[in-house]
PyMOL CGO cylinders between C-alpha atoms (Angstrom):
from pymol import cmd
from pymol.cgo import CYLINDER

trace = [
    CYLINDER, -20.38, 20.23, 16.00, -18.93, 16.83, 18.42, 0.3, 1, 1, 1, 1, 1, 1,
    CYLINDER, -18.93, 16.83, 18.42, -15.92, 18.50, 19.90, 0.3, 1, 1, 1, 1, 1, 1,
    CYLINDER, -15.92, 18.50, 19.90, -12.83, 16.16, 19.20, 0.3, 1, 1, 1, 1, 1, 1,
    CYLINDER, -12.83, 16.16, 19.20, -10.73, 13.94, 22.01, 0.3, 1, 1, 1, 1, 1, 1,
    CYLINDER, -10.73, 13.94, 22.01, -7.38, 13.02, 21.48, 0.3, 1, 1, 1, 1, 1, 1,
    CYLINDER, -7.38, 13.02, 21.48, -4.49, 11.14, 23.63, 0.3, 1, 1, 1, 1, 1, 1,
    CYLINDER, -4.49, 11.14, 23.63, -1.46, 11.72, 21.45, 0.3, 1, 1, 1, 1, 1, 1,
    CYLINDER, -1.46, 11.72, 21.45, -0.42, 13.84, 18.45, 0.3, 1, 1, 1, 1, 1, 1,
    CYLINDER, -0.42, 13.84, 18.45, -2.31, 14.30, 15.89, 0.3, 1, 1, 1, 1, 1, 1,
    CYLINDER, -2.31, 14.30, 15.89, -1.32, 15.37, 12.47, 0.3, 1, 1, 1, 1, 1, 1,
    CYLINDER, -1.32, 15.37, 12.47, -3.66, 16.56, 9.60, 0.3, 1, 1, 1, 1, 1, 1,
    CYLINDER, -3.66, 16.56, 9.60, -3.19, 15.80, 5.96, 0.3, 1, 1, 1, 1, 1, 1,
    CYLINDER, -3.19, 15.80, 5.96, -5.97, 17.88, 4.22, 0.3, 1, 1, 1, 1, 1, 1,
    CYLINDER, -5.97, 17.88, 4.22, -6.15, 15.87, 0.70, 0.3, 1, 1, 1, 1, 1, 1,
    CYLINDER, -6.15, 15.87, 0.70, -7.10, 18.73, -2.40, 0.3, 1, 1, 1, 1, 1, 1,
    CYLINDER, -7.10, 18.73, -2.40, -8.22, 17.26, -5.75, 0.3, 1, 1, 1, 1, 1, 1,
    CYLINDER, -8.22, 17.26, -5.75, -5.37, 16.60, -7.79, 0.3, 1, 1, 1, 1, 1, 1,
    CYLINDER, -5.37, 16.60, -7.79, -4.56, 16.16, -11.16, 0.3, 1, 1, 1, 1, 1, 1,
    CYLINDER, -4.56, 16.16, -11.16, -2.15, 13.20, -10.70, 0.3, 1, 1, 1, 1, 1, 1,
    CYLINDER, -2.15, 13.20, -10.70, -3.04, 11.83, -7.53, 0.3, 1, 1, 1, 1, 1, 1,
    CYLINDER, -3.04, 11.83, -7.53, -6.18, 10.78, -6.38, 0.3, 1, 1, 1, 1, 1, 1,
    CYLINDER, -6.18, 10.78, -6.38, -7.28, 11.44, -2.21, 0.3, 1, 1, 1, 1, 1, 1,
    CYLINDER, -7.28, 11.44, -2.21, -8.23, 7.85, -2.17, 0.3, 1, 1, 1, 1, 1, 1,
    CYLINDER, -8.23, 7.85, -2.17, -4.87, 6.57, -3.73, 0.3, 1, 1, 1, 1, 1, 1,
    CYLINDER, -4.87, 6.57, -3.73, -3.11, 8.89, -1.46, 0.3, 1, 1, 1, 1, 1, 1,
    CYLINDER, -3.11, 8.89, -1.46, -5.28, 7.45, 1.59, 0.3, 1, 1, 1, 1, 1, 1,
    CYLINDER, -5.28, 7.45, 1.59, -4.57, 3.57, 0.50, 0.3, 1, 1, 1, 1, 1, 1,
    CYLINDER, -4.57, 3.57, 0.50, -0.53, 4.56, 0.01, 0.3, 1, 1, 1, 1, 1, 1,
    CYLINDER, -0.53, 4.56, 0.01, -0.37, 6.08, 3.76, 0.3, 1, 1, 1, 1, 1, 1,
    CYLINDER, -0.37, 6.08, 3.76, -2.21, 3.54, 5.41, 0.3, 1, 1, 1, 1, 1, 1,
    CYLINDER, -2.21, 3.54, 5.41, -0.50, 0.48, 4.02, 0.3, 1, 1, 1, 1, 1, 1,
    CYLINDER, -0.50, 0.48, 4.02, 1.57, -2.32, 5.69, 0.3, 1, 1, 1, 1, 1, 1,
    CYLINDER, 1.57, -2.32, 5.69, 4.72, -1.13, 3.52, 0.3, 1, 1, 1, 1, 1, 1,
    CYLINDER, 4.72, -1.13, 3.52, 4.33, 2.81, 4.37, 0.3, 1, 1, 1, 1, 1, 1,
    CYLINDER, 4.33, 2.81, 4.37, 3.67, 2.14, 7.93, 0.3, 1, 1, 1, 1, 1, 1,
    CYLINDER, 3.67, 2.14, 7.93, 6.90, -0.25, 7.43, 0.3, 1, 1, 1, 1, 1, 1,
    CYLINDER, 6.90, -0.25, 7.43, 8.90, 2.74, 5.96, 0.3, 1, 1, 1, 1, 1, 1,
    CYLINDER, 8.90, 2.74, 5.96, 7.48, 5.41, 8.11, 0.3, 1, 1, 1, 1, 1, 1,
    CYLINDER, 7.48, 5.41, 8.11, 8.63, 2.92, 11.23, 0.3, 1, 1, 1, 1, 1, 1,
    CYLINDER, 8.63, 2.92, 11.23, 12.49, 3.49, 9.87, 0.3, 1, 1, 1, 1, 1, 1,
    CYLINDER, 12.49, 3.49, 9.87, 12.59, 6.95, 9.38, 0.3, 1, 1, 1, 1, 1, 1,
    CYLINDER, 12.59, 6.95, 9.38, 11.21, 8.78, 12.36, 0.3, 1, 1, 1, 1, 1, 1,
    CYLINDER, 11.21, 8.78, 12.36, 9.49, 7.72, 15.88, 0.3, 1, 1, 1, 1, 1, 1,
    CYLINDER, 9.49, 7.72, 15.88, 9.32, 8.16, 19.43, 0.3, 1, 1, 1, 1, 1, 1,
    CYLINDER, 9.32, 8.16, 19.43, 10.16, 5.09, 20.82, 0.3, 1, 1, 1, 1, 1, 1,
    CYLINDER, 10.16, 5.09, 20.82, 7.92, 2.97, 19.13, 0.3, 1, 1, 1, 1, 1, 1,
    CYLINDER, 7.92, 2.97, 19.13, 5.19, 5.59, 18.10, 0.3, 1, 1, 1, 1, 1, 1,
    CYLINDER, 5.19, 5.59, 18.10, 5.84, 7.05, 14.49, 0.3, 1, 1, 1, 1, 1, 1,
    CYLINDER, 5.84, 7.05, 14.49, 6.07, 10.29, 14.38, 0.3, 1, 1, 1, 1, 1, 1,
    CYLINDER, 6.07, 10.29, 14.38, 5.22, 11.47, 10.63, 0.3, 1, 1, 1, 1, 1, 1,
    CYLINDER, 5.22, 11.47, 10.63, 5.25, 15.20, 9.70, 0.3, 1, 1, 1, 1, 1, 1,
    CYLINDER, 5.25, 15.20, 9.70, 5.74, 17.51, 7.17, 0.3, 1, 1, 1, 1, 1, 1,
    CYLINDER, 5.74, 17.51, 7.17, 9.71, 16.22, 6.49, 0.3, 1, 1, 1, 1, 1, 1,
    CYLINDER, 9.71, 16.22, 6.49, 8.70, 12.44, 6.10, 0.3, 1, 1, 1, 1, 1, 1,
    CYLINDER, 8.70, 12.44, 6.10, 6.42, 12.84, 4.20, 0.3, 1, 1, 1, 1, 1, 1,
    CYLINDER, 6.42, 12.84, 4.20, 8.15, 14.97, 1.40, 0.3, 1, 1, 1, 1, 1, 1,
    CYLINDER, 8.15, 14.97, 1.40, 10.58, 12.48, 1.11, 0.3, 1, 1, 1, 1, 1, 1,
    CYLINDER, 10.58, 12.48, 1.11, 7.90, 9.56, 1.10, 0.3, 1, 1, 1, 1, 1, 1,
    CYLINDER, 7.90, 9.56, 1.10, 8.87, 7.51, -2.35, 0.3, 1, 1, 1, 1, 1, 1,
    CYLINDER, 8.87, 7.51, -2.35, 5.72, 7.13, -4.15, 0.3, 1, 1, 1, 1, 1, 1,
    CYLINDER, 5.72, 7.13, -4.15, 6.90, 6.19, -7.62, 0.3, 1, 1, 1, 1, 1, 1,
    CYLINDER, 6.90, 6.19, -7.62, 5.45, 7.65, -10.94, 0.3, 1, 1, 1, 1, 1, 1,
    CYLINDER, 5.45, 7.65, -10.94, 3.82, 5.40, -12.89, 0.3, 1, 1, 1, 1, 1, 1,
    CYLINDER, 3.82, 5.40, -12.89, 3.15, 5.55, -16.67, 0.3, 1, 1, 1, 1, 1, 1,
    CYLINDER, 3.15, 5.55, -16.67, 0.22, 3.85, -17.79, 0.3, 1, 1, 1, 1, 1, 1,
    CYLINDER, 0.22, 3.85, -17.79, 0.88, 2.39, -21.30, 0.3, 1, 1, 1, 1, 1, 1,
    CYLINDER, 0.88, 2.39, -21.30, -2.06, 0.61, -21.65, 0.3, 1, 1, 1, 1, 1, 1,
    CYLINDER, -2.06, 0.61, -21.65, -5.16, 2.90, -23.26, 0.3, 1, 1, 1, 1, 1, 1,
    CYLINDER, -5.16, 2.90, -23.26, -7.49, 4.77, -21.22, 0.3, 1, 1, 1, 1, 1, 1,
    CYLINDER, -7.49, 4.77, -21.22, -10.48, 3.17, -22.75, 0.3, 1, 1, 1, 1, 1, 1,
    CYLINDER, -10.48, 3.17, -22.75, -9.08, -0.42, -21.86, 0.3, 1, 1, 1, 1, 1, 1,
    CYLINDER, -9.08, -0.42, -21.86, -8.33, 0.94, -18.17, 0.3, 1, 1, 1, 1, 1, 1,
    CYLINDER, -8.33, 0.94, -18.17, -11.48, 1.82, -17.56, 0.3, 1, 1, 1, 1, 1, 1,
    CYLINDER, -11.48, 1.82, -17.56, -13.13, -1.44, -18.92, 0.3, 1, 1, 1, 1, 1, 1,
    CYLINDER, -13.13, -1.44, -18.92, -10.68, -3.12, -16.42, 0.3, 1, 1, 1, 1, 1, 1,
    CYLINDER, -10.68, -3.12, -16.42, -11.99, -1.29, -13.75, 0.3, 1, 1, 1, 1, 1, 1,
    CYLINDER, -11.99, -1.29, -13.75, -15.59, -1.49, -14.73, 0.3, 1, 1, 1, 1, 1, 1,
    CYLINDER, -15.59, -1.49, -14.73, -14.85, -5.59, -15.03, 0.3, 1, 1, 1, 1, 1, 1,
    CYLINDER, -14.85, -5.59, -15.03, -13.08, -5.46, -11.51, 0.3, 1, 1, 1, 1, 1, 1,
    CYLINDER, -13.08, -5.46, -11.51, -16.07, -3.91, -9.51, 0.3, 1, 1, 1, 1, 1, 1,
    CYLINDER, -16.07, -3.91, -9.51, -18.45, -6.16, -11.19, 0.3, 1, 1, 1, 1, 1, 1,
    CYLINDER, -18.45, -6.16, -11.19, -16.48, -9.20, -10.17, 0.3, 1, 1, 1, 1, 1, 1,
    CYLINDER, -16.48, -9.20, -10.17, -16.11, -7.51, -6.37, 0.3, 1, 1, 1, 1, 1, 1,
    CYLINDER, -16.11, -7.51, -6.37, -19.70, -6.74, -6.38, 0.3, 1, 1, 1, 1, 1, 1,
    CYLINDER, -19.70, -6.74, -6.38, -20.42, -10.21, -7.18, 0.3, 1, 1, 1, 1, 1, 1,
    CYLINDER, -20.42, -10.21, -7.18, -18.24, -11.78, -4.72, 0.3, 1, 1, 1, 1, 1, 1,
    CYLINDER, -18.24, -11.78, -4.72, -19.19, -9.77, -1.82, 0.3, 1, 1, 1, 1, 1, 1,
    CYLINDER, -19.19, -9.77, -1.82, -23.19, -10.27, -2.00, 0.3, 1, 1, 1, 1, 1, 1,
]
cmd.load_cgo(trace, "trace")
């Protein structure tokens, strides 16, 4: 295997299937402009975040309850990647 080459901490979140929460939700979440914004007020060195195991247990990702039918969510989502698809070509 490449061997690995890093400058600054590095800190592994190994994401396990989940029966609530999605890896790719999870990914999205962490690596938005409003965690990054909340991660930048709760810990850091200087100006570099530091996020480990005690930020992120108290990161507020809010439950959501779906109230509109599975069926109909999934037709949503089927609609939404056809209308992506067809944007993007």
């Amino acid at each position: 295997s490449d061997p690995y080459y890093i400058d600054q901490s590095v800190f592994i979140i190994r994401l396990f299937v989940h029966k609530e929460y999605s890896p790719f939700f999870i990914s999205a979440v962490l690596n938005s402009y409003v965690s990054h914004f909340w991660f930048f007020q709760q810990k850091r060195q200087g100006n570099q975040l530091q996020i480990d195991k005690e930020v992120l247990v108290n990161f507020p990702i809010r439950r959501i309850s779906f109230v509109t039918p599975k069926n109909e969510r999934e037709e949503l989502v089927k609609e939404f990647k056809r209308l992506y698809n067809e944007w993007i070509e």
